[in-house]
C-alpha positions as CSV (number, residue, x, y, z in Angstrom):
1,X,-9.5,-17.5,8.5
2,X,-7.0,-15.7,11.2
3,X,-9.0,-17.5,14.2
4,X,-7.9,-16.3,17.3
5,X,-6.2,-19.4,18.8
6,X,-4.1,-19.5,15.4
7,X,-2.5,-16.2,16.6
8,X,-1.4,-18.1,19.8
9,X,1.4,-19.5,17.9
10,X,4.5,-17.5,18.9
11,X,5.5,-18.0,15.3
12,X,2.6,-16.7,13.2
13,X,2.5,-13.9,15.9
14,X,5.8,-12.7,15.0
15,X,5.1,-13.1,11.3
16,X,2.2,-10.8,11.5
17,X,3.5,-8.2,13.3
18,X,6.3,-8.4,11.3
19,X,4.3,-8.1,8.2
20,X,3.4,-5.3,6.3
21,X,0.1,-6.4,5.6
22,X,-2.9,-6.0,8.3
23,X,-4.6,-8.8,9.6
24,X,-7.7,-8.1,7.6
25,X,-5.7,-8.3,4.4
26,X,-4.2,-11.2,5.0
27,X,-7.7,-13.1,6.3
28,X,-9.2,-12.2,2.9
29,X,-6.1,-13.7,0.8
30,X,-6.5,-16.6,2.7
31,X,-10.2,-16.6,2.3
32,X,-9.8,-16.3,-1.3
33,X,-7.0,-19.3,-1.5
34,X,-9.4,-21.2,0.2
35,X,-12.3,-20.6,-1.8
36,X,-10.2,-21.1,-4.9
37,X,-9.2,-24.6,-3.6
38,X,-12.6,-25.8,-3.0
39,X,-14.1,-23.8,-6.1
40,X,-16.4,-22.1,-3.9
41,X,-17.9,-18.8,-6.3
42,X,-17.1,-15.6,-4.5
43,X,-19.5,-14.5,-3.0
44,X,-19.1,-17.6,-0.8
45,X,-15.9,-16.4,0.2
46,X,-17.1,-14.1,2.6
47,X,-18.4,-17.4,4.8
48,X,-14.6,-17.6,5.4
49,X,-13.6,-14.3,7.0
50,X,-13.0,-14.4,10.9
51,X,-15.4,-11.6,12.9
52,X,-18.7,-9.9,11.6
53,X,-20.1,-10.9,8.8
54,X,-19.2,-8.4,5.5
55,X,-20.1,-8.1,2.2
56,X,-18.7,-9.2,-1.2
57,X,-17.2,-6.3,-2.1
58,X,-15.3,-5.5,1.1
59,X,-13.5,-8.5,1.1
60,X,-12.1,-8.3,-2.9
61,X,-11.3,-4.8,-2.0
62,X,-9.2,-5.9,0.8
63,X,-8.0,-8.8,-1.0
64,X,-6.7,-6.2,-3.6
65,X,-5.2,-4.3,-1.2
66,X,-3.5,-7.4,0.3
67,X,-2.2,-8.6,-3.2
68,X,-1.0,-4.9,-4.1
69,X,0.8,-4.4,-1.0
70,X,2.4,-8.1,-1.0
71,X,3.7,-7.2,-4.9
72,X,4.7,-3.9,-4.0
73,X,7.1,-5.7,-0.7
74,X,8.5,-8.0,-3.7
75,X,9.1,-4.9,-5.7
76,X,10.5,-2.9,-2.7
77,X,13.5,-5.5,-2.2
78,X,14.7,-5.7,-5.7
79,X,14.6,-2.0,-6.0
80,X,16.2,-1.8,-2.4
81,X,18.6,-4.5,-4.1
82,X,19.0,-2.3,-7.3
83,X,19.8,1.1,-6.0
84,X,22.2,-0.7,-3.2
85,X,20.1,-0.1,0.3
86,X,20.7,-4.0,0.1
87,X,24.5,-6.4,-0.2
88,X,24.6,-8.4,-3.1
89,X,24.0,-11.4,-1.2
90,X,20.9,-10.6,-0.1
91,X,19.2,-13.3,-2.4
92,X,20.7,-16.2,-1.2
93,X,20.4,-15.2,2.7
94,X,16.7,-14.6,2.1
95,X,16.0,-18.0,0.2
96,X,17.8,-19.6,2.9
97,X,15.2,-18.2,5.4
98,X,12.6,-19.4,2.3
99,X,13.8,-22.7,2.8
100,X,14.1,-22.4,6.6
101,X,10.4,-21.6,6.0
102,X,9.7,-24.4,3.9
103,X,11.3,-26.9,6.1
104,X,9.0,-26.6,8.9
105,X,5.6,-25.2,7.0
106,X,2.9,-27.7,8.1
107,X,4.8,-29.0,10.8
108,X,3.7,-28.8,14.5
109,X,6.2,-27.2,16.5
110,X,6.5,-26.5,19.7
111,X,6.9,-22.8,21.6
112,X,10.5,-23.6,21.8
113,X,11.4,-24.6,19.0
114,X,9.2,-21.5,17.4
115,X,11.3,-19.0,19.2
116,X,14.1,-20.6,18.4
117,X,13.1,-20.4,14.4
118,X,11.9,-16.7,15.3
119,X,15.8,-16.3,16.9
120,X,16.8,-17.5,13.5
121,X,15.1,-15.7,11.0
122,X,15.7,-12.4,12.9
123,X,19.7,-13.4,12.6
124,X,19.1,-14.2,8.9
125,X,17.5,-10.5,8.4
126,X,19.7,-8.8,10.3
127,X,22.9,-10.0,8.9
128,X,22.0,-7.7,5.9
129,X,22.0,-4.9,7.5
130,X,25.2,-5.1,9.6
131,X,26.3,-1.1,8.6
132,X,23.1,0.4,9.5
């Protein structure tokens, strides 16, 4: 589901290298979302992935590895939050960049205004780590 021409997009680019799950991870969550939308059994799913052609149970096992290590990112910032790696304010400056998200999600934007989003997110991350 990661075609090639999606990773053009200066902003999904940044995203996945930003991301600490690997493109194959993140191609099998959004084969199984998509298969869960249409209510397409499993072993359809596997019509969805980008590349080679695999089998059923490569794809769940990279879909569990792609749920585990999204969870286990959740879990790292409240225990980063917790044992003070992270300001108290860290909540609200990272559901602004939520909603920053959530404002343009669907929306066609151009390369300009991408980088400019990219610009802004990197400020919105960065401003929590100020003493480091």
């Amino acid at each position: 589901m990661l075609k090639k021409s999606f990773k053009a997009y200066p902003l999904i680019n940044f995203f996945l290298n930003k991301s600490s799950l690997t493109n194959v991870q993140i191609d099998s969550i959004l084969c199984g979302i998509e298969g869960q939308k249409r209510g397409i059994p499993e072993r359809e799913w596997v019509k969805f992935r980008d590349g080679k052609e695999i089998k059923l149970g490569a794809l769940m096992r990279s879909l569990g590895q792609g749920k585990t290590n999204l969870i286990s990112s959740l879990y790292t910032i409240l225990f980063a939050q917790y044992i003070g790696l992270l300001p108290n304010e860290v909540m609200p400056v990272l559901i602004e960049g939520a909603q920053l998200i959530s404002q343009i999600s669907g929306k066609k934007l151009t390369k300009r205004e991408q980088k400019q989003i990219i610009l802004k997110l990197n400020d919105i991350v960065c401003s929590l780590f100020p003493h480091m």
